[in-house]
C-alpha positions in Angstrom: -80.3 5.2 82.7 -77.1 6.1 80.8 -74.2 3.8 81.0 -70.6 5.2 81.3 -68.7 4.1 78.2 -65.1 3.7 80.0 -67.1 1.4 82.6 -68.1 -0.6 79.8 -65.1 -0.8 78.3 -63.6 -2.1 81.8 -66.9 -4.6 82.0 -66.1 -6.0 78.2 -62.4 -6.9 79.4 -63.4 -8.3 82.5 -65.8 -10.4 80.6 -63.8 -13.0 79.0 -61.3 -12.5 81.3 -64.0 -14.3 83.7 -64.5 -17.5 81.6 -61.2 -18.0 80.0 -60.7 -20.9 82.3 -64.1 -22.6 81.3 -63.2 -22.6 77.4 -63.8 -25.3 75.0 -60.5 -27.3 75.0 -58.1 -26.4 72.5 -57.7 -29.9 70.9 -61.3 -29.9 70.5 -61.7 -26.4 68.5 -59.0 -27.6 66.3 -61.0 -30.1 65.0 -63.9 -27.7 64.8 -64.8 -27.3 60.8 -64.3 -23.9 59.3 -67.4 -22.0 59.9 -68.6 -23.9 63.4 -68.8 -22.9 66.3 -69.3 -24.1 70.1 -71.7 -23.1 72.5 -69.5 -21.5 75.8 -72.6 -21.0 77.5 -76.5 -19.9 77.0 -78.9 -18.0 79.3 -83.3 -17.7 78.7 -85.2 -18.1 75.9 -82.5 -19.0 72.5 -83.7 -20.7 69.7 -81.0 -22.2 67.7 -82.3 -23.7 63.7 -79.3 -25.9 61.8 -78.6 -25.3 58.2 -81.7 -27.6 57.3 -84.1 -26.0 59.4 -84.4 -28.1 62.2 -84.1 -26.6 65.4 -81.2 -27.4 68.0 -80.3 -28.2 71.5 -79.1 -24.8 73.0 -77.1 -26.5 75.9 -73.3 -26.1 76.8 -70.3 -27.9 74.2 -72.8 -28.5 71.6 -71.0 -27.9 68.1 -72.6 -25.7 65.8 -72.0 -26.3 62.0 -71.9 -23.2 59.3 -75.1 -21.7 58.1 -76.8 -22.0 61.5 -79.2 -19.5 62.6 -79.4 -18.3 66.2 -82.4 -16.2 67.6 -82.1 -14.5 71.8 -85.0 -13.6 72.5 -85.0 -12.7 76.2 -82.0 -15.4 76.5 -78.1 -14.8 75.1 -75.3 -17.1 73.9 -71.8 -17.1 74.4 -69.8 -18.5 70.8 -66.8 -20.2 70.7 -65.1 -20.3 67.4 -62.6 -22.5 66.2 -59.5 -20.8 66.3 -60.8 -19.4 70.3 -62.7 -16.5 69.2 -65.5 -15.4 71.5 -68.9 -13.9 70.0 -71.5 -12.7 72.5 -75.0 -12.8 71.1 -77.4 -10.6 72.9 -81.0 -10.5 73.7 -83.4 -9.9 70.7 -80.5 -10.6 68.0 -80.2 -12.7 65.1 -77.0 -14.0 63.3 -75.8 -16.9 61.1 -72.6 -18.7 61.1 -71.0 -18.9 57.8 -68.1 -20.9 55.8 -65.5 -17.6 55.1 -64.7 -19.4 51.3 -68.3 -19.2 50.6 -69.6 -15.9 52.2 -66.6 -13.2 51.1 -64.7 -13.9 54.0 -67.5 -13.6 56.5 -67.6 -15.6 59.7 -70.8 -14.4 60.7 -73.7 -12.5 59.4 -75.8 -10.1 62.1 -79.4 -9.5 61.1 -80.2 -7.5 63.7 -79.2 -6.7 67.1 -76.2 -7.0 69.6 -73.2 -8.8 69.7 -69.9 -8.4 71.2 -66.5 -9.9 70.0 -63.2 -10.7 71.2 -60.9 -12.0 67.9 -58.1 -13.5 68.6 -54.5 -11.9 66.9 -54.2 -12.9 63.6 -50.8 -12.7 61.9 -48.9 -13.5 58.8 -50.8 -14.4 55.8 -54.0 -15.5 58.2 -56.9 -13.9 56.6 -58.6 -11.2 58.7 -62.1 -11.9 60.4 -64.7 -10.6 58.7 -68.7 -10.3 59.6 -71.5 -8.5 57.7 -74.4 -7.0 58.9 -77.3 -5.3 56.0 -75.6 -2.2 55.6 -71.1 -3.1 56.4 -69.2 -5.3 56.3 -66.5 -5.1 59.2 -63.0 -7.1 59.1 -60.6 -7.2 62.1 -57.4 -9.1 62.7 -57.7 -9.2 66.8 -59.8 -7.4 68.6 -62.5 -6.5 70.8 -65.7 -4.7 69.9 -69.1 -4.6 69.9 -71.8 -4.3 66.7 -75.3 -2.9 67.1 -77.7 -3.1 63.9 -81.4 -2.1 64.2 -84.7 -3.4 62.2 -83.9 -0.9 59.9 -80.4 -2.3 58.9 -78.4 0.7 60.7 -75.3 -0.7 61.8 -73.3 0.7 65.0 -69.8 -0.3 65.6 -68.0 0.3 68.7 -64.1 -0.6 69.5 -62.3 -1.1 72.6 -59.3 -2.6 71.6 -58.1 -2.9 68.5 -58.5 -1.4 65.0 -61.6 -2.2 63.2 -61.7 -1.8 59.3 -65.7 -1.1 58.5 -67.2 -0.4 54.9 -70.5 -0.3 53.7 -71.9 -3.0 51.8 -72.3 -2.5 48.2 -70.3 1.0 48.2 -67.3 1.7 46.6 -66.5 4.7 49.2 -63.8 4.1 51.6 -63.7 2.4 54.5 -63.1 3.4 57.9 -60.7 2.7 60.4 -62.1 2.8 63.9 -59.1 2.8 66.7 -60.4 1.9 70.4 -62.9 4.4 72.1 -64.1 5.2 68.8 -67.1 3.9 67.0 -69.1 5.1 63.0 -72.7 4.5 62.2 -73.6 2.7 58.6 -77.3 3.4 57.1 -78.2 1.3 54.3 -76.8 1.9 50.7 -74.3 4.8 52.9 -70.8 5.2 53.3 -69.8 5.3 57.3 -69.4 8.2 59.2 -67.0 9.8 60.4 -65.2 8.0 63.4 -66.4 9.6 66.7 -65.1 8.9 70.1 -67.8 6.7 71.9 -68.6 9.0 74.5 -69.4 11.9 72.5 -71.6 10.4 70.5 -73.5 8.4 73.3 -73.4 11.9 75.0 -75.6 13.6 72.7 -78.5 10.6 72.1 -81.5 10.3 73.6 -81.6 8.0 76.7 -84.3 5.6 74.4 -81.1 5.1 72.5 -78.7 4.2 74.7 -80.0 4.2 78.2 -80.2 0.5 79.4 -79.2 -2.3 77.7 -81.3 -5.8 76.9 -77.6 -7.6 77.7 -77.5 -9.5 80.6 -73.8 -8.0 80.7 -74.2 -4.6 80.7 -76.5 -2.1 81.9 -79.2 -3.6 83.9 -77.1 -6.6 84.5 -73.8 -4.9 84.7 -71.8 -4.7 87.5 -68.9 -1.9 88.2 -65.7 -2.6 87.4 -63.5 -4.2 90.1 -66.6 -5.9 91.8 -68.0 -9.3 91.5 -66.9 -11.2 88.6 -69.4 -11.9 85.8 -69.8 -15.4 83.9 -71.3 -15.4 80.3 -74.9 -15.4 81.6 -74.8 -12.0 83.3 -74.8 -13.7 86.4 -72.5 -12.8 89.4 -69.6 -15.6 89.7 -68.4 -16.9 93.2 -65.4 -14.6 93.3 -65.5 -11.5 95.3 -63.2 -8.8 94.5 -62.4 -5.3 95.9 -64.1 -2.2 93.7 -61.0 -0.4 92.3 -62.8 2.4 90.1 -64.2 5.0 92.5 -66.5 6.6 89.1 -67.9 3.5 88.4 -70.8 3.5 91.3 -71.8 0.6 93.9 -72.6 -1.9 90.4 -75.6 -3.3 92.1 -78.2 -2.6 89.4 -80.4 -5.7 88.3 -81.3 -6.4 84.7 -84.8 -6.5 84.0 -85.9 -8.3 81.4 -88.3 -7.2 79.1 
């Protein structure tokens, strides 16, 4: 089943719109180290190995230092970061948290899989967020966006709101600027494409592609916009609201898992 892109779009907002109340205190994040994050909220089958390869409690408010490694398998996570970032780890994804002074800049590495990002505005002389993946390295300064990377290292980034910087890694080609509703693909040892606008691209892939989704979010557990609210886990919160997009269907497919 192919997903709209503009209902996704509405679905990302709604997202952390949803659990902005239920945040990790401010005063707490502050005192977060640099590279750490907090655990927002966790769904199914996560496995979560500190920096010394022991492997961690995957429960609400537990602190996660730099150089942690966090494998969904049929599970997801929802990241806090220290200055109130939110990261969305997906089903069948790994990534690593990372110290920025030590990594180039990055936050967080993506090995493969699905994540999705909301960065908060950063201003001044704030250095921009920046996360790598095999084949780009992609640096925002508050945003929201989503990042794909197969087993094969192809990277797939996707913005909503925002402007997105990506490169590839290891290339001295230009980056690419992606501006919201547009998205580029990165191979390995290749420059980026061209920006193209979500939609067109998504249009003209195979439905094995893009058809539904592992995220307990979207597709199978997406809802349409304007009807009930969704919490981090892909669960339907207590809050009942009218439908106001008349394209976006009744919303009452199930996710699946796999």
């Amino acid at each position: 089943m192919k997903q709209d892109p503009r209902a996704r779009i509405f679905l990302y907002a709604f997202l952390f719109v949803s659990f902005a109340c239920a945040q990790v205190p401010q005063a707490h994040r502050a005192s977060l180290p640099v590279g750490s994050a907090t655990i927002e909220d966790v769904k199914g089958d996560v496995v979560i190995h500190a920096p010394q390869g022991g492997v961690v409690s995957s429960q609400r408010g537990q602190t996660l230092s730099a150089e942690t490694s966090i494998e969904t398998h049929k599970g997801s996570l929802l990241l806090v970061l220290q200055d109130g970032s939110q990261v969305l780890v997906e089903p069948n994804s790994s990534v690593v948290l990372k110290v920025p002074d030590q990594s180039g800049g990055k936050y967080l590495q993506q090995l493969f899989g699905k994540v999705m990002a909301k960065i908060q505005k950063r201003l001044g002389v704030t250095p921009s967020f920046r996360m790598g993946t095999p084949s780009a390295v992609i640096s925002v300064r508050g945003t929201q966006f989503e990042v794909t990377v197969s087993k094969g290292g192809k990277t797939t980034v996707d913005v909503f709101e925002g402007l997105v910087q990506v490169q590839s890694v290891g290339s001295v080609a230009a980056a690419v600027m992606l501006k919201p509703g547009f998205q580029t693909q990165v191979l390995p040892s290749s420059s980026p494409d061209t920006p193209t606008e979500i939609e067109d691209r998504r249009r003209g892939r195979k439905d094995s592609e893009v058809g539904q989704s592992n995220s307990p979010v979207f597709g199978g557990g997406a809802l349409a916009p304007g009807a009930n609210g969704l919490n981090p886990t892909g669960e339907e919160s207590p809050q009942n609201t009218q439908n106001t997009d008349p394209g976006s269907g009744s919303g009452e497919r199930k996710h699946e898992p796999h």
